[in-house]
C-alpha positions in Angstrom: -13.9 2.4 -5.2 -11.3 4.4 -4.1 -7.4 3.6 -4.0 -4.5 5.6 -2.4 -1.0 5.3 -3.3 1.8 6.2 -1.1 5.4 6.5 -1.9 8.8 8.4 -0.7 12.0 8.4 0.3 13.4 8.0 4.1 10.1 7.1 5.2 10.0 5.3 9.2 9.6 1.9 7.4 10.8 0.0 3.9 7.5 -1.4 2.6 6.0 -2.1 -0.6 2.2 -3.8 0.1 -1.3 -3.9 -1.3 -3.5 -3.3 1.6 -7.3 -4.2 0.6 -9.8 -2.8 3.5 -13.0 -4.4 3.4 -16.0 -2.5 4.0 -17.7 -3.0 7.1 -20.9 -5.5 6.9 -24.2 -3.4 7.1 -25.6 -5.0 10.2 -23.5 -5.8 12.7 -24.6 -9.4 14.1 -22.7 -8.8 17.5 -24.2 -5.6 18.2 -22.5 -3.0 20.7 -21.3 -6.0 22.3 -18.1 -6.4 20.1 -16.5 -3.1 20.8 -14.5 -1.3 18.6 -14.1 -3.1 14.8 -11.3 -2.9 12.8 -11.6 -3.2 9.6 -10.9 -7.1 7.7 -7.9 -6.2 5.4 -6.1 -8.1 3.0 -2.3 -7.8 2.8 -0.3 -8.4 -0.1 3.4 -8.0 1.1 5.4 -7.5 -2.1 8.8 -6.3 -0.1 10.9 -7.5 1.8 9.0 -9.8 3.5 6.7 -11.5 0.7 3.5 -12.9 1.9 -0.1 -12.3 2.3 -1.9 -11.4 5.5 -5.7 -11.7 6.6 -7.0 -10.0 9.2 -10.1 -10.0 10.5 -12.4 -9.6 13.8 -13.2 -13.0 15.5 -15.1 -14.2 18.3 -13.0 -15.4 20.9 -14.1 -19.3 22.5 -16.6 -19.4 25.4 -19.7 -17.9 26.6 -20.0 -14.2 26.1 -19.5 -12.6 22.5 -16.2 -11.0 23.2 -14.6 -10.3 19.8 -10.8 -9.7 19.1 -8.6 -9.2 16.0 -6.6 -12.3 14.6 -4.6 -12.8 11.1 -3.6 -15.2 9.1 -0.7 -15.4 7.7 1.7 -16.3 5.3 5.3 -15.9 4.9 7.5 -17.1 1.7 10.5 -16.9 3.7 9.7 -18.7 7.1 7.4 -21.4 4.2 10.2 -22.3 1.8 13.5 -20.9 3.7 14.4 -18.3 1.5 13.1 -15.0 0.3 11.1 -14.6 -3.1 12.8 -12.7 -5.4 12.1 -12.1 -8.9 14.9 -11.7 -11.2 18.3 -12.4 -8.8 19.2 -15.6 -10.4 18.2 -15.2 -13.9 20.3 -12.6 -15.6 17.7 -12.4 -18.0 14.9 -11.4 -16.5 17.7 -9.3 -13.8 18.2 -7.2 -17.1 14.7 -5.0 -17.4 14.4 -5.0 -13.8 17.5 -2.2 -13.3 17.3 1.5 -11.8 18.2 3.0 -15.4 15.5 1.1 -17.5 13.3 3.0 -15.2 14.5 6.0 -15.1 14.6 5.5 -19.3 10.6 4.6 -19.7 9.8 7.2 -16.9 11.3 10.0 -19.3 10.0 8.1 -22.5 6.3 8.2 -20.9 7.0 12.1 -19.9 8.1 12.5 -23.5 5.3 11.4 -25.0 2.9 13.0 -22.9 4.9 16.4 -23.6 4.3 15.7 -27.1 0.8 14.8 -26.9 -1.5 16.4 -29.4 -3.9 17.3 -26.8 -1.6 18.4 -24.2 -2.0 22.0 -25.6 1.9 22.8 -23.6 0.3 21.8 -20.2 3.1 19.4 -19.6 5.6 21.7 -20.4 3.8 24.8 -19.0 3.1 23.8 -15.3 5.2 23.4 -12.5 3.9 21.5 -9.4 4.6 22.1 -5.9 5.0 19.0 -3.9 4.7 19.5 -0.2 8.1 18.5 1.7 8.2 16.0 5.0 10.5 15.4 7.7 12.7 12.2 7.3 11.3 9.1 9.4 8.1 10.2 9.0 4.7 8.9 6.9 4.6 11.9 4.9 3.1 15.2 4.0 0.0 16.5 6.7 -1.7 17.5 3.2 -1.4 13.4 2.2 -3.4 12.9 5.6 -5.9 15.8 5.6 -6.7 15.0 1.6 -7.8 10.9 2.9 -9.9 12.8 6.4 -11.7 14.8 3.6 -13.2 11.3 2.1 -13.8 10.0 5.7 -10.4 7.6 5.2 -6.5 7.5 7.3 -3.6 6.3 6.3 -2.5 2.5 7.3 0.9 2.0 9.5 2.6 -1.0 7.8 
């Protein structure tokens, strides 16, 4: 099963989700009749607007079998009247959440990987050339040709 990660700066929107695409069922029991299906997704909407999101292709009421997208969903914020957020009241759970206890493990984890027994100098040895992207946009054209090589696109938050 694969998964794609993408991340970066001054992108057109300030999103951090899980988006779970279900595969389409074998046999469609609506035929050619139900036009164009998008795929059932579940939404896991971690920031800033926690919630959880299900969308899916439904028939719409009456004769005919006219199908058309719908979600469900739910929002902490509009739910409880405030936004979910780990950390901001408790000072000590606030305290390993910061930018620089990041940036610390990050180079910890490099550190040990350059250190590695295995790593032969790979680490240390290789350079990598990541491919630059206007600001306001989704990202690299390499990001989108790499996911059309598997058959997959990109999702738009």
């Amino acid at each position: 099963m694969p998964f794609y990660i993408r991340t970066g700066k001054r992108l057109p929107k300030r999103v951090s989700e899980i988006a779970i695409e279900f595969n389409p069922a074998p046999l469609s029991v609506f035929g050619r009749n139900g036009g164009e299906m998008s795929p059932n997704l579940l939404i896991l909407r971690i920031q800033p607007e926690e919630g959880i999101s299900l969308k899916f292709v439904s028939k719409q009421p009456g004769a005919g079998m006219k199908l058309r997208p719908v979600s469900m969903d739910f929002n902490y914020g509009s739910s409880f009247g405030e936004r979910f957020s780990i950390g901001l009241r408790d000072p000590a759970a606030r305290r390993h959440t910061g930018r620089r206890h990041a940036v610390l493990a990050a180079g910890h984890g490099r550190s040990q990987l350059e250190r590695c027994p295995a790593d032969h100098g790979y680490w240390s040895a290789t350079t990598f050339q990541l491919p630059n992207y206007p600001a306001g946009t989704w990202g690299p054209a390499d990001a989108d040709t790499m996911l059309a090589r598997r058959g997959h696109t990109w999702r738009k938050p």
